[in-house]
N, C-alpha and C positions, 0 to 999 in steps of 0.2 A: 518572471517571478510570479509567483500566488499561492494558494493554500487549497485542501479540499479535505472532507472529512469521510470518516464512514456512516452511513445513513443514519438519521436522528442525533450524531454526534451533539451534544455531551449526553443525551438519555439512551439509555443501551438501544442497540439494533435487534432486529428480528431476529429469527429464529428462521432457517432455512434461506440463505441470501447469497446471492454472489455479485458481485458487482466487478465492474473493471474500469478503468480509468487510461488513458494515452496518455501522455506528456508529449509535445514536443515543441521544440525549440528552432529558432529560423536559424537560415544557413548551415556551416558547421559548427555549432556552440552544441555543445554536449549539455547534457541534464543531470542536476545535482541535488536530489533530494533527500531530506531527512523527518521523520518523523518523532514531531514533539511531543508527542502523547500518545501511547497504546495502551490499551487494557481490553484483551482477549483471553476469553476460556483458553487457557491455556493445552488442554488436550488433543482441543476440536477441530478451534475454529484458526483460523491465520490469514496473513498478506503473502504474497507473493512479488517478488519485484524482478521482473523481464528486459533486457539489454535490446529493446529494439518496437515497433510499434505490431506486437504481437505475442501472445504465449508462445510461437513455434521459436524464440529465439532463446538465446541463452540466459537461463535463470540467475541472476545475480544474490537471490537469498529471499529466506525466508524470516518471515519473523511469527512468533508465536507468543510473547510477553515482550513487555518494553526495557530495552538493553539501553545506557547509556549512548548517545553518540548512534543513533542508529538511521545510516547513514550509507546512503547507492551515490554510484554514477555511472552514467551512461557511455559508452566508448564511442556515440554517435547522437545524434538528434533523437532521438525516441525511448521512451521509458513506459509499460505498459505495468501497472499495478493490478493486482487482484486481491478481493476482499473476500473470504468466504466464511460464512457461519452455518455451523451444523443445527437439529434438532432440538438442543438445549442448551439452557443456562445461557442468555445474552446477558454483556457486558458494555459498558462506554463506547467502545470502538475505536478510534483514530482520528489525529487530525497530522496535516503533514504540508511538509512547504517544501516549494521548488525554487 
């Protein structure tokens, strides 16, 4: 279990960022994360959430505003997050719990 935000979380992020985060979990206990607060330019910027401890695996969703209940899991130990913001207009960012 824990939490992680996107950079400056609660004061908007930069402007031009990308960030990535792994998750993983020991043995086989798969990863179950949700995030409890987004507020992204909705146009621009987004998360991405990865099925395994890398981009090259299969994308499980994106998010681009905050949806009720928004909410991955992992079919395996590894969960790889991406954070990206374009050239304009930062917002809040993200906070998210596993």
């Amino acid at each position: 279990m824990g939490e992680f935000f996107s950079p400056r979380y609660p004061i908007n992020y930069s402007n031009n960022v990308q960030w990535t985060w792994t998750i993983h979990s020991t043995g086989n206990r798969t990863v179950g994360l949700t995030f409890a607060d987004v507020d992204l330019e909705t146009c621009c910027d987004y998360i991405r959430v990865y099925d395994g401890p890398s981009t090259l695996h299969p994308l499980l969703g994106e998010i681009r505003e905050y949806r009720n209940k928004s909410s991955f899991k992992s079919s395996n130990n590894d969960l790889t997050v991406i954070f990206y913001s374009d050239a304009s207009i930062p917002s809040r960012g993200f906070h998210a719990n596993w």
